[in-house]
C-alpha positions in Angstrom: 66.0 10.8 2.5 65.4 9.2 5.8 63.2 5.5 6.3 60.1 8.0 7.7 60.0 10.0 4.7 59.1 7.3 2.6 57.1 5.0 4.3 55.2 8.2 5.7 53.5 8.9 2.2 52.7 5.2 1.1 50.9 5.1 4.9 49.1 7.8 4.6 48.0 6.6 1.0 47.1 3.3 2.4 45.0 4.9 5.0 43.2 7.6 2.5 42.5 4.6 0.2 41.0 2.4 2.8 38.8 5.6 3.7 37.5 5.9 0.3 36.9 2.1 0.2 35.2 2.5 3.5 32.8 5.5 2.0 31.8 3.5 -1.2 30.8 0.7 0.4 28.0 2.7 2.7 27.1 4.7 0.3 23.9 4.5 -1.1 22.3 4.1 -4.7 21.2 7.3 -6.3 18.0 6.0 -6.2 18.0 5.3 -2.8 16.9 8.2 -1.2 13.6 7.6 -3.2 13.1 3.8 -2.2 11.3 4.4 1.1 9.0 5.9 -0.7 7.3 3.7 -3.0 4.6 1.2 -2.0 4.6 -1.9 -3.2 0.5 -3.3 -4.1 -1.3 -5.9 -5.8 -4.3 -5.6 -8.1 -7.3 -6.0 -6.1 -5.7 -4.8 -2.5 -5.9 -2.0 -1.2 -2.2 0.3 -0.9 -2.0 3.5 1.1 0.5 5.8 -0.4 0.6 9.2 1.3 -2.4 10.2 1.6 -4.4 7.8 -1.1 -5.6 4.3 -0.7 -6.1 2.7 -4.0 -7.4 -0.2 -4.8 -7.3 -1.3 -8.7 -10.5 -3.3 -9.4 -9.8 -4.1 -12.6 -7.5 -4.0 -15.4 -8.4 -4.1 -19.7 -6.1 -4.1 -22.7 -8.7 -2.8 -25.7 -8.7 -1.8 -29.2 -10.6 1.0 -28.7 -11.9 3.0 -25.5 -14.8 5.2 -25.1 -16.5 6.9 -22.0 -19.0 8.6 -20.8 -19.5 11.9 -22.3 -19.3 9.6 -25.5 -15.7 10.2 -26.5 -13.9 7.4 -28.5 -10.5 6.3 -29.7 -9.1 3.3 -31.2 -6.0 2.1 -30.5 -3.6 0.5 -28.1 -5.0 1.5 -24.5 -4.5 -0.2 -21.3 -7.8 0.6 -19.0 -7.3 0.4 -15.3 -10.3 0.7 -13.1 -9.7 1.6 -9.7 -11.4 2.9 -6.2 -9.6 5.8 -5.1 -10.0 7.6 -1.2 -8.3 9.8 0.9 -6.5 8.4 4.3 -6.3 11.8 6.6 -7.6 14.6 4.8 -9.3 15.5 1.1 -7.6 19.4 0.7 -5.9 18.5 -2.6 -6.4 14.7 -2.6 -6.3 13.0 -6.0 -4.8 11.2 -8.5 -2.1 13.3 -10.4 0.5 10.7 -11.3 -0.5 7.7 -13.0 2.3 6.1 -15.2 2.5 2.8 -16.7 6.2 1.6 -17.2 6.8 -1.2 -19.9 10.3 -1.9 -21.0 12.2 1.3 -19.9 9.3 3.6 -21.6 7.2 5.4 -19.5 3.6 6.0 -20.6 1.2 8.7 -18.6 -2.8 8.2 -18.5 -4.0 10.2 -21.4 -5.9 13.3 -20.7 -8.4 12.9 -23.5 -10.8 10.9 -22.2 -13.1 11.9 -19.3 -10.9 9.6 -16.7 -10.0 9.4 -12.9 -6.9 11.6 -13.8 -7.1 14.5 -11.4 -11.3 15.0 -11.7 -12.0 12.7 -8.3 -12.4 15.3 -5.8 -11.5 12.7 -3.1 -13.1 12.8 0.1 -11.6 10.8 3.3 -12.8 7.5 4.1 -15.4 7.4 1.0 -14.2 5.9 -1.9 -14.5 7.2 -5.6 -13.9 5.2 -8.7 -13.2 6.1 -12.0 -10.6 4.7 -14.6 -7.4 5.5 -16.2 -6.8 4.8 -20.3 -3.2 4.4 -21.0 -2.5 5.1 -24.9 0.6 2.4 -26.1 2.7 1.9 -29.3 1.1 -1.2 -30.4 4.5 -3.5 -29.4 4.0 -2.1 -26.1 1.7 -4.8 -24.8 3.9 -7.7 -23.9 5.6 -8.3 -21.0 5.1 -6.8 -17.5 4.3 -3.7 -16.6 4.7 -1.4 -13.5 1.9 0.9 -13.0 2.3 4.1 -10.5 0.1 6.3 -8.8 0.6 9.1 -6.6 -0.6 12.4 -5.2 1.5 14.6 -7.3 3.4 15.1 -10.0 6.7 15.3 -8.5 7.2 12.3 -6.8 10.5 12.6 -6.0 9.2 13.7 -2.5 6.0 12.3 -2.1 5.0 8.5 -1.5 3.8 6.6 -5.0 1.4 3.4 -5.2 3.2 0.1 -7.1 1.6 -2.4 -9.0 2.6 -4.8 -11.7 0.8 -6.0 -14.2 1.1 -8.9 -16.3 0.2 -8.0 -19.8 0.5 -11.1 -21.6 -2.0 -12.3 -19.6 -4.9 -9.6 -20.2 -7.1 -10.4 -23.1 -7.4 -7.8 -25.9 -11.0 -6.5 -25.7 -12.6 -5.0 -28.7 -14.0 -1.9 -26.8 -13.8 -0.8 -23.6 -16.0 1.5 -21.8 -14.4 4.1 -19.4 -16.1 3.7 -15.6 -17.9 6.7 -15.0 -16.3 8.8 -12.0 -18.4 8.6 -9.1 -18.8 7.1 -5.9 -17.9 3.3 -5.5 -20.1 0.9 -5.4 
């Protein structure tokens, strides 16, 4: 066995595991590819994710919710008020993913009440407002909390809306009434 026939196979290691070293270190988190795609917003400014701009007016932490058409709950709810238009065009413009993230746990706006979720036929350039009601364990409100909005469902390839909200710091109302869904004001 010749000099070249062993120092062949430890250089070729050497190479192949500076490669691989080479390849982890530009490789991106799995979550990466997603990244771009989420806006970043505050509470009160507007934030223009694909082809929404949001602006949350207000945010509520209640023991009990009720809305329009008269509907009630009690509970643990988070209520977020918010203005709601479309950017470039209103074919199939509206809220369908709203999620509040506390702690790991992800919560969606409930369906029960008569919200914002899905019913504002948004129209470009005219703002609609309406409101959200997040149902929560009652541990859930401590903490912060990362609330998302988007255009659909599946957000994996669409642009999503990101807000935190400090829920130590909202006062627990007795009732809270749902904003009807309408035009802003």
């Amino acid at each position: 066995m010749s000099a070249r026939d062993t120092v062949l196979p430890w250089a070729l290691t050497a190479v192949l595991l500076a490669g691989a070293w080479g390849l982890n270190a530009i490789t991106l988190d799995d979550d990466a590819a997603f990244s771009d795609l989420v806006t970043p917003g505050t509470i009160g400014e507007p934030v223009t994710a694909d082809n929404l701009e949001i602006v949350v007016t207000d945010v509520h932490a209640a023991r009990s919710v009720t809305d329009a058409r008269g509907w009630s709950a009690e509970g643990t709810w988070v209520v977020v008020d918010l203005d709601v238009a479309a950017v470039d065009t209103q074919d199939g413009a509206s809220i369908r993913l709203a999620e509040l993230v506390i702690g790991g746990r992800t919560f969606t706006a409930s369906e029960r009440p008569t919200s914002a979720l899905q019913a504002i036929p948004v129209v470009t350039g005219v703002p609609r407002s309406g409101s959200l009601a997040f149902e929560l364990p009652p541990d859930a409100l401590t903490g912060s909390a990362t609330l998302r909005l988007g255009q659909t469902t599946f957000n994996a390839l669409r642009p999503v809306a990101e807000m935190t909200i400090d829920l130590d710091g909202l006062a627990v109302e007795q009732q809270v009434q749902l904003d009807e869904t309408g035009w802003a004001r």
